[in-house]
PyMOL commands that place a pseudoatom at each C-alpha (Angstrom):
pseudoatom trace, name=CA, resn=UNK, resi=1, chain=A, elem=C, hetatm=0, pos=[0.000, 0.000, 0.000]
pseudoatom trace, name=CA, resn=UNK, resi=2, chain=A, elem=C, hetatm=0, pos=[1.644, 3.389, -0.961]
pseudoatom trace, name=CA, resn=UNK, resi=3, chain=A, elem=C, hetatm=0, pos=[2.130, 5.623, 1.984]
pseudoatom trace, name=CA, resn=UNK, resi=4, chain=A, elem=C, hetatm=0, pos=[-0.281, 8.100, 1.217]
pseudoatom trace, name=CA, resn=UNK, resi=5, chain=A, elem=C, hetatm=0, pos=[-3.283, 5.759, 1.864]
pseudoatom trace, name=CA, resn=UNK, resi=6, chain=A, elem=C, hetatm=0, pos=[-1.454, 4.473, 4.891]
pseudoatom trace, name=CA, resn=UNK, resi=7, chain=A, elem=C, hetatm=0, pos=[-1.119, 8.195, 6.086]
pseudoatom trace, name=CA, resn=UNK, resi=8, chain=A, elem=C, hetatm=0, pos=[-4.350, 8.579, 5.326]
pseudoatom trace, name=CA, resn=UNK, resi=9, chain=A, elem=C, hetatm=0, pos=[-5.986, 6.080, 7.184]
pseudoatom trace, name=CA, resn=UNK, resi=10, chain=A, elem=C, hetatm=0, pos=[-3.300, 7.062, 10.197]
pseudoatom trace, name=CA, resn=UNK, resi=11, chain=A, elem=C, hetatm=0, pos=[-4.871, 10.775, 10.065]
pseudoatom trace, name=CA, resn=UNK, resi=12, chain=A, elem=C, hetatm=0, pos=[-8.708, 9.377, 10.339]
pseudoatom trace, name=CA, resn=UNK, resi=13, chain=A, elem=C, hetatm=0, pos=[-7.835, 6.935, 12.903]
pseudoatom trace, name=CA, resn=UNK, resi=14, chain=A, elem=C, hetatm=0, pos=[-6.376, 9.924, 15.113]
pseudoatom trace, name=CA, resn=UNK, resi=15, chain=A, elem=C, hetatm=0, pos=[-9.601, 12.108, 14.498]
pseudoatom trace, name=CA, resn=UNK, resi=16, chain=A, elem=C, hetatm=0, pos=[-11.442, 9.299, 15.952]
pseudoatom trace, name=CA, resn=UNK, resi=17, chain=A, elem=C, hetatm=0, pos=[-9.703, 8.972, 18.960]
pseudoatom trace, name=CA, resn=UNK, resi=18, chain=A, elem=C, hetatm=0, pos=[-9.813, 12.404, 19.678]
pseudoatom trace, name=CA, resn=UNK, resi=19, chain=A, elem=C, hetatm=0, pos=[-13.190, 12.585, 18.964]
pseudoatom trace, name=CA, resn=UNK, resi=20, chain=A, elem=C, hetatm=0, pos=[-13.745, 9.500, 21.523]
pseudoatom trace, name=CA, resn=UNK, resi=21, chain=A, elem=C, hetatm=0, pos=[-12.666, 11.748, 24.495]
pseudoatom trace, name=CA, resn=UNK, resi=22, chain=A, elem=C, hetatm=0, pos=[-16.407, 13.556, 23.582]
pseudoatom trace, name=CA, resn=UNK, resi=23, chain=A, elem=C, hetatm=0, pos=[-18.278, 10.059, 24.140]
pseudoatom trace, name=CA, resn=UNK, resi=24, chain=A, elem=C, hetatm=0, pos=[-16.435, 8.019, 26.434]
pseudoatom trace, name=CA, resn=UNK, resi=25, chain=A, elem=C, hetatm=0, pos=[-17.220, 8.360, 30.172]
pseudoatom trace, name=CA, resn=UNK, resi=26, chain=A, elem=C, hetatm=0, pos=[-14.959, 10.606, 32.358]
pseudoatom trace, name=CA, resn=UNK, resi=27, chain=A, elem=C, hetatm=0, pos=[-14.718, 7.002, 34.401]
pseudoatom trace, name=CA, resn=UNK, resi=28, chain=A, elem=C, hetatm=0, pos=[-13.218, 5.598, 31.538]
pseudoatom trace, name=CA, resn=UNK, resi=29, chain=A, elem=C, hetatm=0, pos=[-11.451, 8.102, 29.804]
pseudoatom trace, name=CA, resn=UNK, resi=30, chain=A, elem=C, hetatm=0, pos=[-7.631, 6.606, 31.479]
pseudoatom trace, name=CA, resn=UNK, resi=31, chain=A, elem=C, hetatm=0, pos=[-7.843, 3.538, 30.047]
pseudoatom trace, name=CA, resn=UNK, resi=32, chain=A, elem=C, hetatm=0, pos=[-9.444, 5.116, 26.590]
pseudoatom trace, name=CA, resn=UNK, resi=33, chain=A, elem=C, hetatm=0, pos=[-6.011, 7.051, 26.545]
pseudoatom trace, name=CA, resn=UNK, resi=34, chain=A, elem=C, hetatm=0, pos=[-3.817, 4.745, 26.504]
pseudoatom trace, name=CA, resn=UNK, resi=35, chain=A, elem=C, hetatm=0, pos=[-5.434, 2.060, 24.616]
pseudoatom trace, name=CA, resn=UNK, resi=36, chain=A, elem=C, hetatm=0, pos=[-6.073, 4.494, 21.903]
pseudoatom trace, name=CA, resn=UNK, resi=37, chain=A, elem=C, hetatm=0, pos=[-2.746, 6.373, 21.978]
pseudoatom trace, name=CA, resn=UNK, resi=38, chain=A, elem=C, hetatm=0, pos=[-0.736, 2.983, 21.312]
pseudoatom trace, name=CA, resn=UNK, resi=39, chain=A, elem=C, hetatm=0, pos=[-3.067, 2.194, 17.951]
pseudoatom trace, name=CA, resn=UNK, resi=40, chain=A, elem=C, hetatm=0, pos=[-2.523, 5.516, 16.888]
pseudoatom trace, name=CA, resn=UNK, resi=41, chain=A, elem=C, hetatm=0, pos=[1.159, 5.112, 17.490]
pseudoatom trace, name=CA, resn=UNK, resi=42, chain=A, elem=C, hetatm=0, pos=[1.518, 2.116, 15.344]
pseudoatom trace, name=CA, resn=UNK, resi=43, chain=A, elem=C, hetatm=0, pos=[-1.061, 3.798, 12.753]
pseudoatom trace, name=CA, resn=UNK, resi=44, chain=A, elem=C, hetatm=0, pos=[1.783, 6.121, 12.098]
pseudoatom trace, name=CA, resn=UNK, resi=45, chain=A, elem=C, hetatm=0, pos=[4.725, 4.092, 12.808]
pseudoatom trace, name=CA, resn=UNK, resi=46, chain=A, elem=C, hetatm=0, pos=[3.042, 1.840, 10.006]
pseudoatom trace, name=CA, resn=UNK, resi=47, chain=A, elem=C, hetatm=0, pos=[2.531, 4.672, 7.321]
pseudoatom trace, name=CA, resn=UNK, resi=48, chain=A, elem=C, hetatm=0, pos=[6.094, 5.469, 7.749]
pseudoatom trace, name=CA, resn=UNK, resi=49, chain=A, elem=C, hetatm=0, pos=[7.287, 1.946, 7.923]
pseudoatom trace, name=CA, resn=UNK, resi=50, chain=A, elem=C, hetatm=0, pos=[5.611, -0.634, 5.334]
pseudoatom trace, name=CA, resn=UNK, resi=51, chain=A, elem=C, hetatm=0, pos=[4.236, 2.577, 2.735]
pseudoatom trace, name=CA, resn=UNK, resi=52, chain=A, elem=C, hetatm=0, pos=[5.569, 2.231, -0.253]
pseudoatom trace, name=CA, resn=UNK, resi=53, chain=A, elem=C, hetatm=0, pos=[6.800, 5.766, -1.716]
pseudoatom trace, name=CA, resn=UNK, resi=54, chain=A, elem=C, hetatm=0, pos=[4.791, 7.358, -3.435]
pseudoatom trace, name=CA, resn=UNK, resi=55, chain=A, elem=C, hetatm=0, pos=[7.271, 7.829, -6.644]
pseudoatom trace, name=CA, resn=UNK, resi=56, chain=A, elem=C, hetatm=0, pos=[10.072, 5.630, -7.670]
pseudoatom trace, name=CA, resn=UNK, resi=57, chain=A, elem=C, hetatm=0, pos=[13.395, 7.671, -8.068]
for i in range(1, 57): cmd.bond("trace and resi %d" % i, "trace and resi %d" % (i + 1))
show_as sticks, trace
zoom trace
């Protein structure tokens, strides 16, 4: 997958966490955060990793 889409998908992924912090419980919120900051860690460690450039040369 080119790293575009990868980036891509890494940017909508963090929206959604941060929009989580809206709906989730204040009782729940610590675990929330750190669940959710390690998959959007390795959302962007992946772009940048495994993406494919997005020209040869």
């Amino acid at each position: 997958m080119n790293r575009r889409t990868l980036s891509f998908i890494a940017l909508a992924i963090s929206m959604f966490y941060g929009v989580g912090f809206v709906v989730i419980p204040d009782g729940s919120r610590s675990g929330y955060a750190v669940i959710g900051a390690v998959v959007v860690a390795l959302a962007w460690v992946a772009s940048g990793r495994f993406g494919k450039p997005d020209h040869q040369g």
